[in-house]
N, C-alpha and C positions, 0 to 999 in steps of 0.2 A: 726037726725043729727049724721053723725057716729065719734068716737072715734077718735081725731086726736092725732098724736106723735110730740114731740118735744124734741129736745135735750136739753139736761141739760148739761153746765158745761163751761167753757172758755179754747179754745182750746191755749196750750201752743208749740205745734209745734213739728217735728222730735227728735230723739236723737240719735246722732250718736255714734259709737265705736270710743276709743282710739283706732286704728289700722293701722298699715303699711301693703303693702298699703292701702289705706281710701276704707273703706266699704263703697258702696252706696246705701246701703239696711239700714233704720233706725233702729234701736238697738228695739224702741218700739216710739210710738205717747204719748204725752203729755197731760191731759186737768187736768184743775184746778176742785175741786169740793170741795167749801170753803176755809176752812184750806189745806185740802191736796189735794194728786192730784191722777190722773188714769194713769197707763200705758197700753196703748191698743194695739195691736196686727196689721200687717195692714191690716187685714180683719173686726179687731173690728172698726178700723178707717176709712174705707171703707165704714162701714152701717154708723156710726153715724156723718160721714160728709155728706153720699147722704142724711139726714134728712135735713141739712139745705138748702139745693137747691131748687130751684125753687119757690122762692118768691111769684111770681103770683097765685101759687095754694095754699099756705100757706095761703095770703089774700082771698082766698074762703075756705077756712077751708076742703080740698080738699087732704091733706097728712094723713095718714091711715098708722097704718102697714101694712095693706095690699098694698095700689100703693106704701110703700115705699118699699117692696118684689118687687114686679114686677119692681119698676126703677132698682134697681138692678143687677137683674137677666138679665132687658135688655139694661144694660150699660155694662155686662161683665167682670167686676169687682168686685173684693170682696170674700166671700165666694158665694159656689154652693147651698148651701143651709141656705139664710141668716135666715131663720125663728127662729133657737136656739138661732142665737147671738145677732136677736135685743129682745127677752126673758132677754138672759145675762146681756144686753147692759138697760132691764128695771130693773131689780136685783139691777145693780149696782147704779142705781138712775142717770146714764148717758143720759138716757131716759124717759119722762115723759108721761103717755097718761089721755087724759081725755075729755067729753064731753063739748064744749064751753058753749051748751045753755043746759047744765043738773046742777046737783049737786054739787059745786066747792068747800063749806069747806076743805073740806078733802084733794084732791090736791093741795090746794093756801096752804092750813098749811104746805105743806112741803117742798114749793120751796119760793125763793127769789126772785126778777126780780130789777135784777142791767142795769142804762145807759148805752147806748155801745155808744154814738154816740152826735152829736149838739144837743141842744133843740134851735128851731128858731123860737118861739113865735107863734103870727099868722100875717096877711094880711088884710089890708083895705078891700079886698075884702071879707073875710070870715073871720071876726072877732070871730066867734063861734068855729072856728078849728085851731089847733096848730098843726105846721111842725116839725119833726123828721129828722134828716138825716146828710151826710158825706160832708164837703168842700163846704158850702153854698148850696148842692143838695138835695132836700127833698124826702126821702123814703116812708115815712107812715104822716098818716093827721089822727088825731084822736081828739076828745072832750076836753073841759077843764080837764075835773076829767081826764082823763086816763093819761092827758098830765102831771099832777102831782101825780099822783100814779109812772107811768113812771120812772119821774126825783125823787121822793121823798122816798119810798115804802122801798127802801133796807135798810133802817136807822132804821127800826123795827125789828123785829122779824122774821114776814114772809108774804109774800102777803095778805093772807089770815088777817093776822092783821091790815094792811093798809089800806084792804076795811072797817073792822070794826071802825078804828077809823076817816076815813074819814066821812062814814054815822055820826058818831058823830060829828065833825066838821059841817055836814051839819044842822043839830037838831040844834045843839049852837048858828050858823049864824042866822038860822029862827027865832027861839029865841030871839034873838034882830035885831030882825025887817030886816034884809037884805032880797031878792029877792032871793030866794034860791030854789031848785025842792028839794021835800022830796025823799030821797032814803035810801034804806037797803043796806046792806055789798054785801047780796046777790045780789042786781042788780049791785050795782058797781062789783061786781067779773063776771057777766057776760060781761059787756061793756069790761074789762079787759081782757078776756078770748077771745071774739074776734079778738083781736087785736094782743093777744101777739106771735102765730105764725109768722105772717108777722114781728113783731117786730126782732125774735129771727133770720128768714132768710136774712132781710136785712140788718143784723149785726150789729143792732141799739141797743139791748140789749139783756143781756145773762140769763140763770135763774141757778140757785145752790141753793142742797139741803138745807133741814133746817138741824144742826144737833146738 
């Protein structure tokens, strides 16, 4: 499975010059990352918004540094030679990569994954799967657990600790007697890792560093 990238951070929009007359060029681009924020350039703002596009290939775990160089390059926009700036763009923790179905401690410990969006329960029809999405429209359909790692997760530490105390949660339930699947942190962070690019493209939630 090769390495997917995902953006980190909650984009806060243009900034413009106090200037007569009005400059229509942005002073620098916005995005939140925690407590404080990034000002990006609009070449840096250029790569790190073509990460969030294209939702459908995100839900195939299908964005790469590498096809996100080549969208780039063949959209025309941006820097000419994006390859430095999504480097920069990982530096600054504006960008995250890592394999969905490999290793995940170490990346979940350092990002957060906040709601962006409706939780809409689930459907008579697929009582096993819980909707995600904007204005009654559901974007992503994922599992009980992801569907409150999702909604819940940012209230800890860090992802990565959410899987941990969920598996706990799961133990305790078994424990007295509920109907419960045993699972590790680790497989809950892979269910989780799945999911959460589609999550981050269809604007359903955002991730920010730990720090």
């Amino acid at each position: 499975m090769p390495t997917v990238i995902v953006p980190v951070g909650l984009n806060l929009g243009p900034s413009y010059r106090y200037v007569t007359p009005p400059d229509p060029n942005p002073e620098f681009w916005e995005v939140r990352l925690g407590n404080d924020s990034e000002e990006l350039t609009d070449d840096e703002f250029q790569v790190w918004g073509r990460a969030f596009l294209d939702p459908e290939r995100h839900a195939r775990l299908e964005v790469t540094r590498e096809t996100l160089q080549r969208d780039l390059l063949a959209a025309g926009a941006g820097p000419a030679s994006p390859g430095p700036v999504i480097d920069q763009l990982l530096d600054r923790g504006l960008l995250i990569e890592f394999d969905p179905n490999g290793e995940l401690e170490k990346p979940f410990r350092r990002i957060k994954l906040h709601p962006l969006a409706e939780g809409m329960g689930n459907t008579p029809e697929e009582p096993d799967r819980r909707l995600i999405g904007h204005n009654g429209q559901a974007h992503v359909k994922v599992n009980y657990t992801v569907y409150n790692l999702w909604a819940f997760s940012s209230t800890v530490s860090s992802l990565w600790q959410a899987c941990v105390l969920a598996a706990e949660l799961a133990d305790e339930q078994r424990a007295a007697g509920e109907d419960v699947d045993p699972m590790t942190a680790a497989e809950l962070a892979l269910d989780v890792a799945n999911v959460t690019p589609m999550l981050i493209a269809s604007g359903c939630a955002f991730l920010e560093p730990v720090r």
